[in-house]
N, C-alpha and C positions, 0 to 999 in steps of 0.2 A: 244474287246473294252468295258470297262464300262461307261454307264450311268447313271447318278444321276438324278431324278427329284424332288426337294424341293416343294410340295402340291400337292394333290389329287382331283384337279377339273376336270371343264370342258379342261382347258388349259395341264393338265395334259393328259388324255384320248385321246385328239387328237394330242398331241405330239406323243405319246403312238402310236397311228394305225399310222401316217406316217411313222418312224419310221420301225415300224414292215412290216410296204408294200414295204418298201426301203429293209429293211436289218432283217433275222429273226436270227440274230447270236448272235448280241450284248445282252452285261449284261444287265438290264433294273430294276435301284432299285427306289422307290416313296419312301420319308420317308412325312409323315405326319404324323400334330398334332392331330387329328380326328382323330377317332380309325371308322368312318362309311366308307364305300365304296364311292367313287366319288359319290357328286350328284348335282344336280341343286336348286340353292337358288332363282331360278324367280318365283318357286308353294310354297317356304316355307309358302305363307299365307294362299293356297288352304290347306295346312295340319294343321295349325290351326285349320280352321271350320272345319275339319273332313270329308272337301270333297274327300281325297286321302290320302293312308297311305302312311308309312313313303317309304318302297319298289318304291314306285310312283316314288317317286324324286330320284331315284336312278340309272345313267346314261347309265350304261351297265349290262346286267345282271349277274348272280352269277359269270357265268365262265370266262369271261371276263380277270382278273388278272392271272391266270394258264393258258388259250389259247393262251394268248402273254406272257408266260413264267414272270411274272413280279415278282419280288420280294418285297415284299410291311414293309416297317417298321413303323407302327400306334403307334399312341400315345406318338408320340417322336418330340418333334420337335429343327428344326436347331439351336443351339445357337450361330455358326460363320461358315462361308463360310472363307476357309485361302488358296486363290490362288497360293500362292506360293510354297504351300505343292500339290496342288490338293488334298483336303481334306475337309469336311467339319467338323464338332463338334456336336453331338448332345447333347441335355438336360438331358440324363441318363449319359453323361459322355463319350459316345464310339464316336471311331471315324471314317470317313466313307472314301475312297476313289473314285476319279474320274478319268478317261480319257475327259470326255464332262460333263458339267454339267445346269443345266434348273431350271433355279430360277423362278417360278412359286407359292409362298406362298401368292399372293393375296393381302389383303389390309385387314385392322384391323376399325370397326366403329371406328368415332371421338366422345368422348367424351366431351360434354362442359365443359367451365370451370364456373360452375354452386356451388353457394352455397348448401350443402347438398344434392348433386347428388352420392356421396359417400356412400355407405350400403344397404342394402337389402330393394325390392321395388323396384327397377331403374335396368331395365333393354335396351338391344342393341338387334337388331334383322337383326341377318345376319347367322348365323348357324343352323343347325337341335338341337345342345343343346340349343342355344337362347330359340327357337319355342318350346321345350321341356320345359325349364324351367317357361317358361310363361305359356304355358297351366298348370303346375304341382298349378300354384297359383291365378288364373282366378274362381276357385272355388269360393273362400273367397276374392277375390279383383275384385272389379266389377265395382268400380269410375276410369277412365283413362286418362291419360295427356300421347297424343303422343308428342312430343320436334321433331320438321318438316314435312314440305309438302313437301315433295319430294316423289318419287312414292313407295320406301321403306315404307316410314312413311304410307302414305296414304292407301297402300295394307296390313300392320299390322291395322293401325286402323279400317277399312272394316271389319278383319276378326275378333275384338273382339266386335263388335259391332253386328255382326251376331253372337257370342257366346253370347250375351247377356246384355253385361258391356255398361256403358253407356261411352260414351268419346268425348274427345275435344280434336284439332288436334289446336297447338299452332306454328307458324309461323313468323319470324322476318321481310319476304323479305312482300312486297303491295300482293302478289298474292300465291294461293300455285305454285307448280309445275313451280317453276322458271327458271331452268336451260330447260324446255321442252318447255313452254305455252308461248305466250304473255299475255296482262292483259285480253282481250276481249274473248279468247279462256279459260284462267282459269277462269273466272266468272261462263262461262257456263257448266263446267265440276265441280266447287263450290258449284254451287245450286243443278245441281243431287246431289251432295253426302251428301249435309245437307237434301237434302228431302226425303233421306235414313237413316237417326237420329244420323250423326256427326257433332258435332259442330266446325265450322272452324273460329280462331282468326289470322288472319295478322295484320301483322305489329304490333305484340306484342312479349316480349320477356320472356322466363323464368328466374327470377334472383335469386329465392332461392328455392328448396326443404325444406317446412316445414316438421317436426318429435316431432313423440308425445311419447307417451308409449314406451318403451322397442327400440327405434329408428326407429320406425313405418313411414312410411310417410303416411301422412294427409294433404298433398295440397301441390299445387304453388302458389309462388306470383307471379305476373308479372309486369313488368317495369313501368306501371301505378299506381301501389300500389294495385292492386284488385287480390285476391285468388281465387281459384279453390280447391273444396275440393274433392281429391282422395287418392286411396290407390295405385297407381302404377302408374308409369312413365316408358315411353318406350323413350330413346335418338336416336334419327333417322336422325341426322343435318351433315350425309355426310358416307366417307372414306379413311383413306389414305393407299397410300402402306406400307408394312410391311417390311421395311427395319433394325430389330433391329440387324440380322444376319450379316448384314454388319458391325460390329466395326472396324475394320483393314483398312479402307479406300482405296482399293486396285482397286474395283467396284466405277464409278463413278457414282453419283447420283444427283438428283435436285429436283425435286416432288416427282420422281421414278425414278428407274434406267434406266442408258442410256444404246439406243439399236439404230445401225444401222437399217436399210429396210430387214437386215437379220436376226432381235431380237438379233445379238449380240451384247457384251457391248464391253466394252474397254479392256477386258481381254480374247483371241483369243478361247479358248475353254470354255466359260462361257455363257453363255443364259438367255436371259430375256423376259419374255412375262404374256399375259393376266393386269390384276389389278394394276401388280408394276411396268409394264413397261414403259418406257416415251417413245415415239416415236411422228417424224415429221410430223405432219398431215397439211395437207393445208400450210405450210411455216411455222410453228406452232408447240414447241416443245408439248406437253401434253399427263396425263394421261387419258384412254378413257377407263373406267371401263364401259362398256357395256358387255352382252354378246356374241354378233357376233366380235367383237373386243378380245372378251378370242379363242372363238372357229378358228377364222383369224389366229391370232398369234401365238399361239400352234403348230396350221399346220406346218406355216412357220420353225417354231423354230426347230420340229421335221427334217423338211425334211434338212435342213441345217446342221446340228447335226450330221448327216450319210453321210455328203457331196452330195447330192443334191440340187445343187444351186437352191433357191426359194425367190421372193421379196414381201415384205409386202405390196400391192398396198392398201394404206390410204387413208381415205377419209371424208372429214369432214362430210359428208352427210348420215353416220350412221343411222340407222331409228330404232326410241323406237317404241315399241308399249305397253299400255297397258290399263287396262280395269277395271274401279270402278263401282260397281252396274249392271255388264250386259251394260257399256258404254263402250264401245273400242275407244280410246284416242290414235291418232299416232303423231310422230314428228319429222321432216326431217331437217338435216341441220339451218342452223341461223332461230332467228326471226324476224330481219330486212331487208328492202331494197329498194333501189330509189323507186321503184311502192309495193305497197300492192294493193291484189284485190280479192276477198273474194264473197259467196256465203252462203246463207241457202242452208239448206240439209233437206228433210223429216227428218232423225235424228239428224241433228246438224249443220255442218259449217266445210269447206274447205274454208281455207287461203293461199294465196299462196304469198311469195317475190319473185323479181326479181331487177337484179344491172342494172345502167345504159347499160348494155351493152346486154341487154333484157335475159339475161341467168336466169333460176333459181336459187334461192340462200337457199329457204328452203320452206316447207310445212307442214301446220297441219290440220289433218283431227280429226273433233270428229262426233263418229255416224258411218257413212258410212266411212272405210280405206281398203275397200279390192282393190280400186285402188293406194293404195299409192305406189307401186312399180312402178308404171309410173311415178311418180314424183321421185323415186331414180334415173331409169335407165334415163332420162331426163337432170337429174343433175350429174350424174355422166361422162355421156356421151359429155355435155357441149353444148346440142342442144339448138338455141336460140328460142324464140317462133314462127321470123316469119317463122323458115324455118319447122314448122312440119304442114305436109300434109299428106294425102292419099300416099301411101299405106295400113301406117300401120291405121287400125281401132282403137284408143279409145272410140270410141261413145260418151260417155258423157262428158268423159274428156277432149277429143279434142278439143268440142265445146265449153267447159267453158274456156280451154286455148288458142281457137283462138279468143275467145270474148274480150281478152285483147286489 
């Protein structure tokens, strides 16, 4: 039996080892556009600042592709997925054959539709060449307009800021960290990071890249009429999946492709997971580009793949974490609900909802989150507050969640 798997990530690699623990027989081809070895894009900022080299973010080590026998085709990528042939098409022209195949190519940054965001100067930061090509021009460009607060934007702006560059983080939504924070919690995760020397503007919008000399850029405007004068702009205002493979309309799709609880789509030997995949969470069809959601999904995909029945157990209550300025920022499930009930922390604030029906509905911890896994297994588990007692010890969390 051959398998095809289309990108070389995280979703990749742990298709890959299930797979190989099920079955060590099968063909097992990767074709990626990336000529680097799997790696993870959550430290790309830590390799910015020069805290970790590139090896760092590189998910398995050397031997890893010839231990599991893989055959890996770099620097090519899918131009059409043709299920009816079992076949895919690549961009050198050749063409590749499947028995199963694992559409696993991720999601492409969104681009604004921004006057003069077009030419050099304006870059995206989601690959090891992104982070490459930005450090290659951070010498000579040292004015910076990140375009989003979302934790992408935020962890790129961090690290050019510790390289030196002076920058402003431009944001359309009242708050940064919108899809994470409510407003009370991003205030307070706003102020550490301006008192770390980023300028943060909400609820403003970029609407023109200015260009001077030789099509240089030299500022933004923004929706108020007032500029910002820099030499690079990094666009950080999302991602979607990377469905361009799909022309033949054969693969159904909506945000991303559809996938059963078993990451398959609608075409019986064809798989979908991690970034591009659409799957029902909470009653809720969506994509859930997180990283525990690639490394979920992957699993699943693999193990179903080699016929080992495996179900995608979803859950809206996913839990981010992450951390600006030495600040570790978590965030669980919604930001609303019937009761809010919230607490200072020597380092920050625990917020906690709950629906009428006393269940947890979400949590955010900034400062102190090494308890936040009581609040996933909590919510996952669909304990209501009156009924947690002793046995189990939380200590401190207990008491905060039985003071409700």
């Amino acid at each position: 039996m051959g398998i095809v798997i289309i990108g070389n990530g995280i979703v990749a690699i742990s298709a890959v080892e299930a797979i190989r623990q099920l079955n060590r027989d099968c063909e097992i081809t990767i074709v990626s556009k990336e000529r680097e070895p799997a790696y993870t894009p959550c430290f790309l900022y830590r390799y910015v600042t020069g805290e970790i080299g590139k090896k760092r973010l590189y998910i398995r080590g050397d031997d890893f592709y010839d231990a599991n026998r893989i055959k890996i085709i770099s620097g090519a990528a899918v131009a059409e997925v043709i299920p009816d042939d079992s076949r895919v098409r690549l961009s050198n022209g050749t063409g590749l054959g499947y028995n199963r195949l694992l559409i696993a190519a991720g999601s492409n940054p969104v681009i604004p539709k921004i006057q003069g965001i077009d030419g050099d100067g304006v870059f995206t930061f989601k690959t090891i060449s992104d982070a490459d090509r930005i450090l290659s021009k951070i010498k000579k460009y040292r004015e910076v307009v990140v375009i989003g607060a979302g934790f992408i934007g935020l962890e790129i702006a961090e690290a050019l800021c510790i390289k030196g560059c002076r920058v402003t983080v431009v944001e359309r939504e009242d708050r940064i960290l919108p899809r994470m924070l409510d407003s009370e919690m991003a205030e307070i995760v706003q102020r550490h990071i301006e008192k770390n020397g980023i300028k943060i503007l909400t609820t403003k919008e970029v609407v023109l890249v200015k260009r001077g000399f030789g099509n240089k850029v030299k500022g933004v405007m923004l929706n108020d009429g007032k500029t910002i004068p820099c030499d690079m702009v990094i666009a950080s205002v999302g991602v979607k999946p990377n469905l361009e493979m799909l022309k033949n309309g054969s693969i159904k799709t909506n945000q991303g492709i559809l996938v059963d609880d078993r990451m398959r789509t609608n075409i019986s030997n064809i798989y979908a997971a991690g970034d591009i995949a659409e799957i029902e969470i909470g009653g809720i069809r969506k994509v859930n580009p997180i990283h525990i959601n690639a490394v979920k999904s992957g699993w699943i995909a693999g193990c179903n793949m080699v016929d080992n029945e495996r179900y995608f157990d979803a859950h809206l209550e996913d839990m981010n974490v992450v951390t600006f300025f030495g600040l570790p920022v978590l965030s669980i499930g919604v930001q609303k609900g019937e009761k809010v009930f919230k607490r200072d922390t020597p380092k920050g604030m625990i917020k906690v909802y709950t629906g009428g029906d006393g269940l947890l509905r979400g949590a955010q911890l900034i400062g102190d989150v090494l308890k936040g896994g009581i609040y996933l297994s909590l919510m996952r588990r669909g304990v209501p507050l009156s009924e947690i007692h002793p046995p189990i010890n939380y200590g401190s969390t207990l008491r905060f969640l039985k003071s409700f």
